[in-house]
Each structure stands twice: as C-alpha cells, then as structure tokens.
C-alpha positions in Angstrom: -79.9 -98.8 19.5 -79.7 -98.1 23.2 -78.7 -94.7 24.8 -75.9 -96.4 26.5 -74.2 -96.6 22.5 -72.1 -93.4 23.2 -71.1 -94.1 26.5 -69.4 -97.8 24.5 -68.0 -95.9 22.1 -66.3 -93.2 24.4 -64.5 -96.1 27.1 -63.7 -98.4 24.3 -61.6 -95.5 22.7 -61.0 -93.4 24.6 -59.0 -95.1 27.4 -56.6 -96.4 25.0 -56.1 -93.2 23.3 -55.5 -91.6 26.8 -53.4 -94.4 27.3 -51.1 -93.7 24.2 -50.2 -90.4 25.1 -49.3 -91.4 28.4 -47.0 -93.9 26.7 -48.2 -96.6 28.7 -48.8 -100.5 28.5 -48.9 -103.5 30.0 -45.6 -105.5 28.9 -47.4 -109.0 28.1 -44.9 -112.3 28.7 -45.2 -114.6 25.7 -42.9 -117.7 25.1 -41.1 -116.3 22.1 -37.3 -116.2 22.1 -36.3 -115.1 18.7 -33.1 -116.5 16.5 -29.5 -116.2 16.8 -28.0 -113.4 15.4 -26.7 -114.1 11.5 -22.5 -113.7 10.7 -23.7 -110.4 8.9 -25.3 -109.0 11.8 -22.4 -110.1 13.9 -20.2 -108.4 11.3 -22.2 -105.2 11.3 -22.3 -104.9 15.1 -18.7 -105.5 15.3 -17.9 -102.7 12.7 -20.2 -100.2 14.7 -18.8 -101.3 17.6 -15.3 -100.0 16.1 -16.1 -96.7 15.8 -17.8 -96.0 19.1 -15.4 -94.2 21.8 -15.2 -96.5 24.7 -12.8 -94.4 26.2 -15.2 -92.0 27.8 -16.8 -93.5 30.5 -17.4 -90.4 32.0 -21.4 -91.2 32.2 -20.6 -94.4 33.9 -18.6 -91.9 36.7 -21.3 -89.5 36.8 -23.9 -91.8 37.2 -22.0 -94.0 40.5 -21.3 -90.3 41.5 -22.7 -89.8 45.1 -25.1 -92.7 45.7 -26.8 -92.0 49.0 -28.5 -95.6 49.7 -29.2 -98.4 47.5 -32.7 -99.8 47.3 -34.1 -102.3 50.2 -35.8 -105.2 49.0 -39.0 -103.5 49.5 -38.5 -101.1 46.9 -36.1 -103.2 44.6 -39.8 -104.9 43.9 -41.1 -102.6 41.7 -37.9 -102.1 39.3 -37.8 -104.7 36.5 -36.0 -107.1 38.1 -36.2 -109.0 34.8 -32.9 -106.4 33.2 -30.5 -108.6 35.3 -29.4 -110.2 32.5 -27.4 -107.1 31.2 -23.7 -108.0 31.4 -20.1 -106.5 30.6 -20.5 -108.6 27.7 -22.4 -106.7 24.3 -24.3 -110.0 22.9 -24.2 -110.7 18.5 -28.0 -110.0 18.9 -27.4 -106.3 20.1 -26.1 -103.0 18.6 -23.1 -102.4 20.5 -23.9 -98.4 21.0 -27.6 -99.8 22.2 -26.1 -102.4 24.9 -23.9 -99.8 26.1 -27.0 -97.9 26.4 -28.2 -100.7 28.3 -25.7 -101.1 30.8 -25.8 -97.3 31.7 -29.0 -97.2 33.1 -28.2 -100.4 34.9 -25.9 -98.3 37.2 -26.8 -99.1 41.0 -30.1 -97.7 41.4 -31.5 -95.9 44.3 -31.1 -92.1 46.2 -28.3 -90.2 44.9 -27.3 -86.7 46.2 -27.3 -83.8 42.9 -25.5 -80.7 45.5 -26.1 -79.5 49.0 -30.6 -79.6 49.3 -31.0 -81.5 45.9 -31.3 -85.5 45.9 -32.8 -87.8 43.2 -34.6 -91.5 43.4 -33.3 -92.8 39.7 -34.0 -96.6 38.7 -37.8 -96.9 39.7 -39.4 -95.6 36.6 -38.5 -94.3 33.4 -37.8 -91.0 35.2 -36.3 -89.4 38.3 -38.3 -88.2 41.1 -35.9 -85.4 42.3 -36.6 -84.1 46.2 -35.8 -79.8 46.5 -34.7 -78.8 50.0 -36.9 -75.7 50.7 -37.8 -73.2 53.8 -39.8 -75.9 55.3 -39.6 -78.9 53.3 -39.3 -80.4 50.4 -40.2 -79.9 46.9 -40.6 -82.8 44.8 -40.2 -82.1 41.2 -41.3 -84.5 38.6 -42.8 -87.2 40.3 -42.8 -90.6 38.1 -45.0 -92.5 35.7 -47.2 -94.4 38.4 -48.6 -93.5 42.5 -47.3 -96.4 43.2 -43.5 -95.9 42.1 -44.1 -92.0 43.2 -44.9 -93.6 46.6 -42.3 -96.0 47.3 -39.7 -93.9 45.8 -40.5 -91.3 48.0 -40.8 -93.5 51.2 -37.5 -95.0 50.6 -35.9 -91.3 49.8 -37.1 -89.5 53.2 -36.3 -93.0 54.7 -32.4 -92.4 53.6 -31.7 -88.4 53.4 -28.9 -88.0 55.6 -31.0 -85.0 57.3 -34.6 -83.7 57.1 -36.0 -86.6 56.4 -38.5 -86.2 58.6 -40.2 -83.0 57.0 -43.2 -82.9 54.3 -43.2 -82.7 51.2 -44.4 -79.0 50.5 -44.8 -78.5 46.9 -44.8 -80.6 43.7 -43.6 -79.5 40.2 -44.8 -80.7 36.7 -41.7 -80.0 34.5 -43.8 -81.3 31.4 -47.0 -83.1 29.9 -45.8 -86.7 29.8 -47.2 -89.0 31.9 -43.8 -90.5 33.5 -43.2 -86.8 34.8 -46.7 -86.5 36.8 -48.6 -89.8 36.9 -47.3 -90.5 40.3 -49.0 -87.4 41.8 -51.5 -88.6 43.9 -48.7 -90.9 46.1 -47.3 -88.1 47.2 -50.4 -86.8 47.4 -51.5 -89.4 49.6 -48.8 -88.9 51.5 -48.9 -85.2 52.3 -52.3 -83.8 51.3 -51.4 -80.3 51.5 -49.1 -80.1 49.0 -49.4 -77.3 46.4 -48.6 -78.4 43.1 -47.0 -76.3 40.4 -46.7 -77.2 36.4 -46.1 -76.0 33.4 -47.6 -73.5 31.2 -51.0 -74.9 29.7 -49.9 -78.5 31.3 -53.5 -80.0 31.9 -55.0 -78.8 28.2 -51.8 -80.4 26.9 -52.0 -83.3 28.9 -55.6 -83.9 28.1 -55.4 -83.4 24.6 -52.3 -84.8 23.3 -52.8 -87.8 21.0 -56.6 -88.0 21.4 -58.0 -87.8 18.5 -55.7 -90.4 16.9 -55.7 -92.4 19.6 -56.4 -95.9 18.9 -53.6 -95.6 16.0 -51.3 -94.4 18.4 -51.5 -96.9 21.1 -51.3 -99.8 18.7 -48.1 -98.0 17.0 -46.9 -97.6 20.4 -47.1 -101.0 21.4 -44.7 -102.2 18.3 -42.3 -98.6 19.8 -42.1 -100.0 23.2 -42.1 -103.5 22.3 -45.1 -104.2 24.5 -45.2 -107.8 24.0 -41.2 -108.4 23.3 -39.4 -110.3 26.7 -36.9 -108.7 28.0 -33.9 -110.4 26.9 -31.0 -110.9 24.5 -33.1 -111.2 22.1 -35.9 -108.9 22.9 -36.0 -105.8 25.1 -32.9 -104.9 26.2 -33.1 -101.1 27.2 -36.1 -98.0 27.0 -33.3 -95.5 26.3 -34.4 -93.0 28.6 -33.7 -95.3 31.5 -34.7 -99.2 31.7 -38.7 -99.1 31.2 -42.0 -97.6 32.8 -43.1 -98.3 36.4 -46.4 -100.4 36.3 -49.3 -98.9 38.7 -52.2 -96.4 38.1 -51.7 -93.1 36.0 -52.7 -89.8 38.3 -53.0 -86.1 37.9 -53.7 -83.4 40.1 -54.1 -80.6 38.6 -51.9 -77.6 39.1 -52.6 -75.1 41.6 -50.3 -72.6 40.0 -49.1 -72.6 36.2 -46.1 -71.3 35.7 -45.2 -69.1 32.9 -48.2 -67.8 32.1 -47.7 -64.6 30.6 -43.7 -64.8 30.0 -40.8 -67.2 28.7 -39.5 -66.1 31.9 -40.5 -66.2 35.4 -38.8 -66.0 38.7 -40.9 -67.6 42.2 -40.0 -68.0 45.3 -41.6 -72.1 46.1 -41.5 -72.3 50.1 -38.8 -69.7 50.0 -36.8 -71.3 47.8 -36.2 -68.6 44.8 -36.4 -70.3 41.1 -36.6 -68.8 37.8 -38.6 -70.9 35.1 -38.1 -70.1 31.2 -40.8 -71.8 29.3 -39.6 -74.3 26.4 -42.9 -75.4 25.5 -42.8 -77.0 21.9 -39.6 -78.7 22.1 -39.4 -81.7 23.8 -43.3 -81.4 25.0 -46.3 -78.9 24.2 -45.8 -78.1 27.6 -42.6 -77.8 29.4 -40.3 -75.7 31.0 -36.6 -75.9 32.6 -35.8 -74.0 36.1 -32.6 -72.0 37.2 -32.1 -72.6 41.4 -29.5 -70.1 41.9 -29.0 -70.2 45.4 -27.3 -73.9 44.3 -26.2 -72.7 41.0 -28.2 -75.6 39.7 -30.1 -75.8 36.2 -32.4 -78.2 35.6 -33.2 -79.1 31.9 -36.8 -80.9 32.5 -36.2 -83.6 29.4 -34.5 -81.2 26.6 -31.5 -83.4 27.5 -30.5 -86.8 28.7 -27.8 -89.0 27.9 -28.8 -89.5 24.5 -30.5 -87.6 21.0 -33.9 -87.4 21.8 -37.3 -87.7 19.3 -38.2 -84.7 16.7 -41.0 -87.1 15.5 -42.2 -89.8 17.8 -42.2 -93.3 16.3 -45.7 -94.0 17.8 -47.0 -90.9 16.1 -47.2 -87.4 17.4 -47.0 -84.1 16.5 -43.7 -83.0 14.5 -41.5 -81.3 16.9 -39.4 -78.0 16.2 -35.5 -79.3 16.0 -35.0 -75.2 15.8 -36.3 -74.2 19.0 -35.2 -76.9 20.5 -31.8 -75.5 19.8 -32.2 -72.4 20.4 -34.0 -73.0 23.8 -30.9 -75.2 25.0 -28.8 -71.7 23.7 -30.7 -69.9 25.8 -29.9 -71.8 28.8 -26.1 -71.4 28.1 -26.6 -67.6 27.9 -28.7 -67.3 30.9 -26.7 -69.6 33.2 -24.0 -70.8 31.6 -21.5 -68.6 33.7 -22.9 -69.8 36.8 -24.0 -72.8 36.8 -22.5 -75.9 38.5 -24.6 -78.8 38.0 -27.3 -79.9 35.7 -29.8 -82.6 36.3 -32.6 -83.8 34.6 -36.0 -86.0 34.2 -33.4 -88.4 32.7 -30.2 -90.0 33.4 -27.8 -89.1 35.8 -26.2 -84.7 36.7 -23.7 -83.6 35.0 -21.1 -81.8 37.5 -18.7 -78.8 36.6 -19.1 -75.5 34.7 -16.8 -76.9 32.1 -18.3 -80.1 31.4 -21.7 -78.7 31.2 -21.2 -76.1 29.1 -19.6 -78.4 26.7 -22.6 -81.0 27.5 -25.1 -78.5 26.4 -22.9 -77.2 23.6 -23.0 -80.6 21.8 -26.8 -80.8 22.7 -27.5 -77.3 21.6 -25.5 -78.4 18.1 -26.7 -81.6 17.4 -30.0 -80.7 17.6 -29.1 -77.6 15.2 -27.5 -80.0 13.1 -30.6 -82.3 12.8 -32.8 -79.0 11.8 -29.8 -77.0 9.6 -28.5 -80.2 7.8 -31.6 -81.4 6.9 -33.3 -78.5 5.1 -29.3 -78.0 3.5 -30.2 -81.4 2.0 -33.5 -80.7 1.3 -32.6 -77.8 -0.8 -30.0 -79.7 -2.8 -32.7 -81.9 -3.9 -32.4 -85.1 -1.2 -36.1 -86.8 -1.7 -37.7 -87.6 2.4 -36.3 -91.3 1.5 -32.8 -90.5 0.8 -32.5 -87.8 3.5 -32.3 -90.4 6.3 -29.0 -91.9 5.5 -27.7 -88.8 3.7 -27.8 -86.9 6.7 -25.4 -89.4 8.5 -22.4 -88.4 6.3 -23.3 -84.8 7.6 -22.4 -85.2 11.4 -18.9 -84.0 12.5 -16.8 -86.2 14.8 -17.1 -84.0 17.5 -20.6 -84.9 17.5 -21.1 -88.6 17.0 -17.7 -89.4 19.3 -19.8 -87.9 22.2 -21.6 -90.8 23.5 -25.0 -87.9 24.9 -25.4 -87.1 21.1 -26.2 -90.9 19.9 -29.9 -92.2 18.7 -31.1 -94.3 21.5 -34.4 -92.5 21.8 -34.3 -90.7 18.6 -32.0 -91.2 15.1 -30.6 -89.2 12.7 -32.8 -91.3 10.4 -36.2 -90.5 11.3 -35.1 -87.1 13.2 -34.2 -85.8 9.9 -37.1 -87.5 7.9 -39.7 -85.5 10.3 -37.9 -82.0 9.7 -38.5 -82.5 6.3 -41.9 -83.6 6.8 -42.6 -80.3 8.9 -40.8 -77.8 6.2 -41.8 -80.0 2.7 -45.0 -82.4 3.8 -44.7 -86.4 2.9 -44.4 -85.5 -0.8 -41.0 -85.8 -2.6 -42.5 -84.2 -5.8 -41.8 -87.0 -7.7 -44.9 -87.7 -10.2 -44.5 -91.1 -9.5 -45.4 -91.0 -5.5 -47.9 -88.4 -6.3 -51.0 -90.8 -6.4 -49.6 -94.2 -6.0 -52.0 -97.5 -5.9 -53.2 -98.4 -2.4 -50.6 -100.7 -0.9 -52.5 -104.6 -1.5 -53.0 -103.9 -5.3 -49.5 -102.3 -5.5 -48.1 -105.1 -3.6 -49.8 -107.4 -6.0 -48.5 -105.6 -9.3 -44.7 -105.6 -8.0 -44.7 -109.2 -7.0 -46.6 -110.0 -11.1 -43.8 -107.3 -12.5 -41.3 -109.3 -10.4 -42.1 -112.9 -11.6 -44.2 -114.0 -9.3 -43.6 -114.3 -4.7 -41.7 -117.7 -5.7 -39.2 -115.7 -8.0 -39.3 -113.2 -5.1 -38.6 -115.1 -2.1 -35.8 -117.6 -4.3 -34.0 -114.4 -4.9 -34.5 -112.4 -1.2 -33.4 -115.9 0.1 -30.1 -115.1 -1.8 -29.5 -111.7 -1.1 -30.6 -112.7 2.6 -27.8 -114.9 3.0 -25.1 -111.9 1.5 -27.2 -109.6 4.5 -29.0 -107.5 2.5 -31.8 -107.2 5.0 -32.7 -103.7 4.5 -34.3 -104.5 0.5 -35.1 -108.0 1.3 -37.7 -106.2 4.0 -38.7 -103.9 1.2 -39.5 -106.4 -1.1 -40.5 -109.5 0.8 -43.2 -106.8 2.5 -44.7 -106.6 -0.7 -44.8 -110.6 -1.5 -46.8 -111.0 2.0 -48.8 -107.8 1.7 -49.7 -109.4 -1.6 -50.1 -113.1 -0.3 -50.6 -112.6 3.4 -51.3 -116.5 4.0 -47.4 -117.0 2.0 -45.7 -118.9 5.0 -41.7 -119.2 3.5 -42.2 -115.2 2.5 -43.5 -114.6 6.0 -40.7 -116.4 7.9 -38.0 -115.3 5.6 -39.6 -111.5 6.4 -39.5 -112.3 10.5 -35.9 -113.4 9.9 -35.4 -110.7 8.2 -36.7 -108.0 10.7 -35.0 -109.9 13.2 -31.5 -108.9 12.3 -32.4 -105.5 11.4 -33.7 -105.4 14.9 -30.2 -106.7 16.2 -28.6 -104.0 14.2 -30.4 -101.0 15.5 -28.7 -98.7 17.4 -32.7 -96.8 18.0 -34.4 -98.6 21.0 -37.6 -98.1 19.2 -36.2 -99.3 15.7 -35.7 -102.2 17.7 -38.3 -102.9 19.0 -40.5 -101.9 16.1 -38.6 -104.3 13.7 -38.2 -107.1 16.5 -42.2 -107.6 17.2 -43.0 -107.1 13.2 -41.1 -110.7 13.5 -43.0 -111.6 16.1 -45.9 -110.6 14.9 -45.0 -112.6 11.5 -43.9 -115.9 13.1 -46.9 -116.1 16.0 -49.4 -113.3 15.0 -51.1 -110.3 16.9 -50.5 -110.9 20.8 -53.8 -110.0 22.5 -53.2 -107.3 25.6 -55.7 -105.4 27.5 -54.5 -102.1 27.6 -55.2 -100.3 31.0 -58.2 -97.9 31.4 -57.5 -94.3 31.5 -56.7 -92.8 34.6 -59.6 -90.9 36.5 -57.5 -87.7 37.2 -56.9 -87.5 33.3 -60.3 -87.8 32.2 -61.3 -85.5 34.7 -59.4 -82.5 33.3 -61.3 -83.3 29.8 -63.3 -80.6 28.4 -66.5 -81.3 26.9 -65.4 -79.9 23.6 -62.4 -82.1 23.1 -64.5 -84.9 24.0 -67.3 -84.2 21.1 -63.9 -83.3 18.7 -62.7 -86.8 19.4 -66.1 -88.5 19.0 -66.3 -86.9 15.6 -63.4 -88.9 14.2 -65.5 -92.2 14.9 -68.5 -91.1 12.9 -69.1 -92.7 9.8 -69.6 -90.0 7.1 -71.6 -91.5 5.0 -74.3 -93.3 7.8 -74.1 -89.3 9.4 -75.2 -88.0 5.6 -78.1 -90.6 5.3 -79.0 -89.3 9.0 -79.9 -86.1 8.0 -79.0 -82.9 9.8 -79.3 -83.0 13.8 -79.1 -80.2 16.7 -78.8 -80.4 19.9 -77.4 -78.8 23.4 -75.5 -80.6 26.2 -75.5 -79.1 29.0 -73.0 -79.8 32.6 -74.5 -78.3 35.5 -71.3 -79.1 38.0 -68.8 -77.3 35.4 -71.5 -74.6 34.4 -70.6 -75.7 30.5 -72.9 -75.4 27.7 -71.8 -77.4 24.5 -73.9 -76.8 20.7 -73.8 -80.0 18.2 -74.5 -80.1 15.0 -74.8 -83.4 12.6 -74.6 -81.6 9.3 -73.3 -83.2 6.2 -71.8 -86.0 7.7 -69.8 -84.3 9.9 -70.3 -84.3 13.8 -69.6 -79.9 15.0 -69.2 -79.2 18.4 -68.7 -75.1 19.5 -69.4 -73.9 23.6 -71.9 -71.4 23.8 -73.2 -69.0 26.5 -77.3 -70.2 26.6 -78.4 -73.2 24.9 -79.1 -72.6 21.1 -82.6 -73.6 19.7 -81.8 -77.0 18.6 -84.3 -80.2 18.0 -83.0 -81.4 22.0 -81.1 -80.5 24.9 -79.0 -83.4 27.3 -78.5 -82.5 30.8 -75.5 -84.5 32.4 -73.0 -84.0 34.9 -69.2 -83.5 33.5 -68.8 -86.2 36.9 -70.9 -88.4 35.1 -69.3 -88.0 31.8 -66.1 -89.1 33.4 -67.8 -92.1 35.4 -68.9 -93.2 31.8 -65.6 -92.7 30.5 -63.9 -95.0 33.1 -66.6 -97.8 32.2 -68.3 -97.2 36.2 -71.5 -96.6 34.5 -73.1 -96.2 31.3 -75.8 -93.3 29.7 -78.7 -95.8 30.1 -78.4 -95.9 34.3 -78.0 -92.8 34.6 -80.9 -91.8 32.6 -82.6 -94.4 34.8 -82.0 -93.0 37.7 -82.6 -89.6 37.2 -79.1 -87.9 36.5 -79.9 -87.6 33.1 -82.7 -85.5 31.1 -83.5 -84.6 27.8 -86.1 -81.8 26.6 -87.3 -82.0 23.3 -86.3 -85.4 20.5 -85.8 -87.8 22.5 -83.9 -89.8 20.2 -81.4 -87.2 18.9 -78.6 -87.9 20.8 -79.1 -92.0 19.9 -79.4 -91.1 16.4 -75.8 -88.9 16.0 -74.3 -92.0 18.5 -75.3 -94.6 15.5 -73.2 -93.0 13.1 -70.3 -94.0 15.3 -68.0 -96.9 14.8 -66.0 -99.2 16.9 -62.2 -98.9 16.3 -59.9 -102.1 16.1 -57.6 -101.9 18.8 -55.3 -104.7 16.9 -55.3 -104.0 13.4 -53.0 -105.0 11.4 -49.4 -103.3 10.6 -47.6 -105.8 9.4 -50.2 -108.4 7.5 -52.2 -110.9 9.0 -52.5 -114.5 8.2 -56.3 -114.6 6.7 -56.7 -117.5 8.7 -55.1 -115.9 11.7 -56.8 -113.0 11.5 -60.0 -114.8 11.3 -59.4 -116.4 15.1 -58.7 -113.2 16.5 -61.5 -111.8 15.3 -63.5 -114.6 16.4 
C-alpha cells in the first residue's frame, strides 16, 4: 500500500460528493428517445389538465413585465438552446401543469428592470443574478451556478442598463448555500477584484459541509432527480422547475468578507450606502439563508423561500429534512415586517411580483401552503395515516384556494413526498406496523413475493393486463420485485421501463419525472457512464480538516479497522495553524482538534494548501512526501495503515437492478 492511498480515496469521493451538494452534472447526450405516451396516460393528462386554472396568466404578465434587452447571440450561447422545442402546444407525453411549467420559464430571457436601481439577468442559469444600484455602484446579489454564466450575464447587463452601466460592481451578496446562488463568484470577481462580498449567516461551514458525508449516494440519486442523462425533449427533460436547467462552467466561492446575521434574526447594514435590513431564515429553504428588506425601494427580496412553484421539504436526491413550520412562519414574518410597505418582491427564482396587494396575497398562499404541508400532515399522522398512505391522503386535504393558485403547485416539490418527509421528521421511517418492523432485505423479499405470487411469468402475464387497463402505479410495485428477483428477466424489465415511462409522462414533479423516466432508461439500455466534474477549488478550500477526517471515516471498513488494531496519530497544518488528533479504535476512525499535538504513535505535517491540491487530483501524498512538503515523526506507517481500511465507493451502483450481464461490462 502506497502513502498516496488516502490522497485516491479523498478525490475519488470527495469531488463527487462536493459535487452533489452543489447540485451539479454534466447532462450526457445519449440516443434514447422513449415511447409514445399510452391512451391512459393521454387520459390522465387530459383530466389534470381539466382542473388547472388557465385563466390566470398573471405569471406569464409578470414575467414579459419590463424586459430591458434581450440576449445577443453572444450570450444566447450559454442558455440551453436545446428547450426550443417548448410550444403552445402541451404534448400526451407531458403533465399538463408540468408543461405549463415549462413554458413559463421559456418567457424571453435576458435584463429585466425589478423598480427604479434594481435589474435582473433571468434565463442564463437556474437562478437570477439581480444588479442593486448603490452609492457608487452596484451590488450584485446572488450571482449564478457557474463564473462563466456569472460573467456573461454580468457583461451583457452593464452592457444594457439604460444608465450606470459604466460603474463597478461594489459588493456581492450570498442569499444562501446552494451552489447556483454563489458559484459564479469569481466572474465577477474577475471582473472587479475589489469587491467585498457579503453572505449569509454560517454560509461557508454550510456550504462545505452539506451532503458530504453521504456524498457518493447523493450524486448518484441526483443524477436520476435531474435526469442527468435524459435529452431534452418531449419525451425526456422538459423543464428544472426553478427555471430551465443549470449553467455549465466551473463552480467558485469566495468566501465572505462579512456574514450577515451573526448574532440576530435581524440586522440592518448600510452596503455602499444603500440601507438593508436582513432577517435570517436559515433552516428553511437552506441551512443557511436569509431574505433582505431595501426600504428606500420598498422592495423585499425572498432569497428562494418562494418561486413560482411549492418548493422541496425533503430533497429527492437526499438531504436533510427541512422544517415545513418555520418555513411558514418565516414567510409570516415577512408579511408582518413589510407587508404594509412593500411594493415588489423578487427572488433567486422566477420572475417579481408587483403591487402591495398581489404580494401580500402571493405570500399569503406561500405562507399557507407551506403550513398546510406541516399542519395537515401531522393532523393525518395523528389519525393514524401510515408514511405510505399519507402521500395521497394529504391531497384531499388542500383547499381550492390553494391548488387553483398556479405558485402553490409541485413542480419542485409535491404534496406527495413533502408530506411523507414531515412525517419522517416528527415519526421516523417506521409506521409501527410489526410487519415493516424487520422486513427481509429487498433480493430475498423480492424472491419470496414473486414464489408467493406464482412465479415472474404469472407476474408479468398479469401486470401485462393490468398495464393495458393503466394501472401503472402497482404494476411498478410489483414488476420491481419480479426484476429485483430476476434481474436478467428481459419481458419484466421492458414491461417495468414502459411502465415508468408513463408514470413519468404523468408527473406533475419535475424530479418524479425525471426519476421515473431514466429508471426506464436505465432498464431498456443500462447505467449511462458520466464523468462527474471535479470539485471546485474555492469549495474545497473552505474545508476544515475535521470534516474532512469525519468524511473519510464513512469509507473505512469496520471490520479491516478492528483487525488493524488501535492507531494514534496528529496531523498537523502549518498555513491554517490547525492541529487535528485521530484515533483508529474499534473499527472506528475519531477525529477531535486539539491545542498541541497529543502523544500519539506519529505526527503528519502537511499544508491545508496541499490537502486541497490532493483533493483536486493536482498532486498526490506520495510527491509531496517526495519533495519535502510532507514529514512524519514517529511510525512511519501509521497513517498508511488507518488509509487501508478505506474503501472505494461505486459511483454507479445500482438503483434500479442491473442486468448481471450488463453489470458485468461496466464493471469491466
């Protein structure tokens, strides 16, 4: 085993679990179209489509409202150029709410003007990158996904301002931890190196921790909740929800030089002379976030606790549950605070909302939809609906004031799994039912349901039937089971893609869509290799040494670390002045920072620079110990023994079940 082991096992990981929180991949083209959509699907779409009130177009006005300059061909280049086959026309392959959706966030894209000193760039990322007139300049807050989006966005905006386009940009403002709200900082960086950059309280710890330790999980969930290897058409992607998809470019960070909200839920800062008050929502939306009061403009901006659409309380990809309640409450807040005063509200997301009226009603029905979600759920809960049922109980639960309102609807985030994760933050994953107490594992299960059934050729003959009535949602349940049971059973496999298909078609959920349309993929044409991107530099930077260790103890092997023994050791970063204790005791890998090296069996002096030129895959343990960067006092062979325990994760394992012979050529 060479010393350079660890320094493997931390890029190989590491960058995709960075990558995950960031939600970021590459989309990957692959010659896969998909099937038609089936006369049940058709029918279901149309019924939905019934129901929905097209009569409020009111997002459509606000979102034309005030466009300053289109985008040039220049810019146009880095928009996905690929969504131009969105029409007037909802295709049979598309929830109807969805496509509508769709065609939103195709609006013309480019600079639009919020009120007198406030202008956003909307339609080259995910997000807006929204340009604050100040004392003497501008102050850009949120500022995209990707430096180079930040950078043409911003080049195209000062290009276009009607006036002061020729001043800097002054200050920069984090509302929140995701990556499409400050990965674009160092092109305006680049731009105008003396910015001063503001975020939001604890931003870089959140930024730098979030998803880490179940990382590799996350990104490959993430790839099936963004559709990462879908096309973008009729029968693939057809919308991100939030707007029409990420920016593709480098991730960047600067780190704050101010955090705002430090000892308060409330603060009030003049920025450039520019008076703001910031009231800290951290735990809603993000770990870290706030929204901002300007009142000199009587504008309020709500960071991403609203967009034109029901947000996530659980993330599909995996995340921390989030709190429904506060969320709530925080949006009630806002309506105390301002709602007297305010004018117009604009966001990361989607387009302002003009008027004291309208957006107090706006927030009203965000407030209350969100309380619903929270309220209505644990009502359930208490009546005795199981974490299964509470998904579609909680449907027949919503008022029409609510689900007529087109804001309120679950493009991001349903009713479905929205109320599924409140119960799973109040009650846990247990429905105290003895029989899901201890279950079998899910390939013998599988294997006992499809002998209890008859056998998978009594299966699939009747899932074939009830496939052609439309009853997609059991004949997934228990066609999953024939090919978890059989993996290499090619009619149940295609009969499952079909199947998934038109679920997919149905889904009102972007990522429901996307989740059940590349499980069909993934059925009909198996895993589709993609090299995720490696973690940004300015993220990995910000890493403390203790999360680090924290996330390389979730690869050790507990049993190889038990056989191993007991190990000690110090590791010790000059340039950040950190000193970090290990311990490999009973199979587990313990990391705590201490003031002076401990007595230990070795001590590893290394340069947090180093750890992060490691990380990024510029250099590895061995070279530097080669070249002198490295030293060790004491066992020489301590650090290599604790970096054996470690194993490699599988960046493409399996979620829905692999061909054996399939899964035997990726491997290979």
């Amino acid at each position: 085993m060479k010393n350079s082991t660890i320094a493997i096992a931390i890029v190989s990981t590491l960058s995709l679990s960075v990558q995950a929180a960031q939600h970021e991949h590459d989309h990957i083209s692959v010659s896969y179209q998909g099937k038609a959509a089936t006369a049940h699907t058709i029918k279901v779409n149309q019924a939905h489509a019934a129901t929905l009130n097209y009569a409020d177009t009111r997002a459509f006005e606000q979102s034309a409202n005030q466009l300053v300059a289109k985008f040039d061909s220049e810019t146009a280049a880095i928009l996905r150029a690929e969504f131009a086959f969105i029409s007037e026309q909802t295709p049979d392959s598309v929830n109807p709410s969805l496509y509508r959706q769709a065609q939103l966030n195709m609006v013309p894209n480019g600079l639009y003007k919020v009120t007198d000193g406030i202008y956003q760039v909307r339609g080259t990322d995910l997000s807006n990158l929204t340009l604050i007139r100040s004392d003497n300049g501008w102050i850009a807050y949120d500022v995209l996904l990707t430096k180079e989006a930040a950078k043409a966005s911003l080049t195209f905006a000062l290009k276009n301002l009607p006036k002061d386009g020729d001043l800097p940009v002054v200050a920069m403002i984090y509302s929140h931890s995701h990556a499409d709200h400050f990965g674009g900082a160092r092109g305006i960086q680049e731009l105008f190196p003396a910015v001063k950059v503001y975020g939001a309280h604890n931003i870089t710890k959140e930024i730098v921790d979030e998803n880490v330790l179940a990382g590799n999980a996350m990104s490959r969930r993430a790839a099936y909740q963004y559709g990462a290897t879908l096309g973008k058409h009729n029968h693939g992607i057809v919308d991100a929800a939030l707007g029409k998809g990420l920016s593709k470019g480098e991730i960047t960070y600067v780190a704050p030089d101010y955090t705002l909200n430090r000892d308060s839920k409330w603060e009030t800062l003049s920025i450039d002379g520019l008076k703001m008050v910031f009231m800290d929502a951290s735990g809603t939306e993000a770990e870290s976030e706030m929204i901002t009061y300007i009142p000199s403009k009587k504008a309020l901006w709500t960071a991403e606790l609203t967009y034109q659409g029901m947000h996530n309380i659980y993330t599909l990809r995996g995340a921390k549950v989030r709190d429904a309640l506060k969320w709530s409450k925080d949006i009630n807040e806002m309506i105390n605070a301002f709602g007297d005063d305010v004018e117009v509200l604009f966001a990361s997301h989607s387009a302002p909302v003009w008027g004291n009226q309208e957006i107090n009603q706006f927030l009203r029905l965000q407030r209350d939809n969100y309380g619903l979600v929270h309220n209505q759920t644990l009502r359930l809960a208490n009546q005795g609906v199981t974490i299964q049922d509470i998904g579609d109980a909680i449907q027949d639960t919503i008022p029409k004031s609510i689900y007529q309102a087109w804001h309120t609807n679950g493009y991001h985030g349903t009713y479905s799994h929205n109320a599924k994760a409140v119960y799973n933050k109040y009650l846990g994953y247990f429905d105290m039912n003895p029989a899901n107490l201890n279950p079998l594992p899910t390939s013998p299960e599988a294997q006992k349901f499809v002998e209890y059934m008859g056998g998978a050729d009594a299966v699939v003959t009747k899932a074939q039937q009830d496939f052609s009535q439309g009853e997609y949602r059991f004949v997934a349940t228990v066609l999953n089971k024939v090919v978890t049971a059989q993996p290499d059973n090619q009619t149940a496999r295609e009969l499952l893609a079909d199947t998934y298909e038109q679920l997919g078609y149905q889904a009102e959920g972007a990522g429901w869509r996307n989740i059940y349309l590349t499980g069909a993929q993934e059925l009909r044409v198996g895993i589709q290799a993609g090299a995720p991107k490696t973690a940004s530099a300015d993220v990995l930077s910000e890493m403390d040494i203790s999360t680090l260790f924290d996330f390389l103890a979730v690869k050790v092997d507990s049993l190889k670390a038990a056989q191993v023994g007991f190990i000690n050791m110090n590791i010790v970063t000059p340039d950040d002045d950190k000193i970090l204790y290990i311990e490999l005791s009973n199979g587990n890998l313990n990391n705590s920072v201490v003031s002076k090296p401990k007595e230990a069996a070795a001590t590893m002096t290394i340069n947090k620079a180093d750890i992060t030129q490691i990380l990024l895959g510029k250099t590895d343990l061995a070279s530097l110990i080669e070249q002198g960067r490295v030293k060790f006092d004491g066992e020489s062979t301590a650090f290599e023994k604790i970096a054996a325990t470690m194993v490699e994760f599988n960046p493409a394992f399996d979620i829905v079940p692999t061909q054996k012979s399939a899964n035997k050529a990726h491997n290979h």
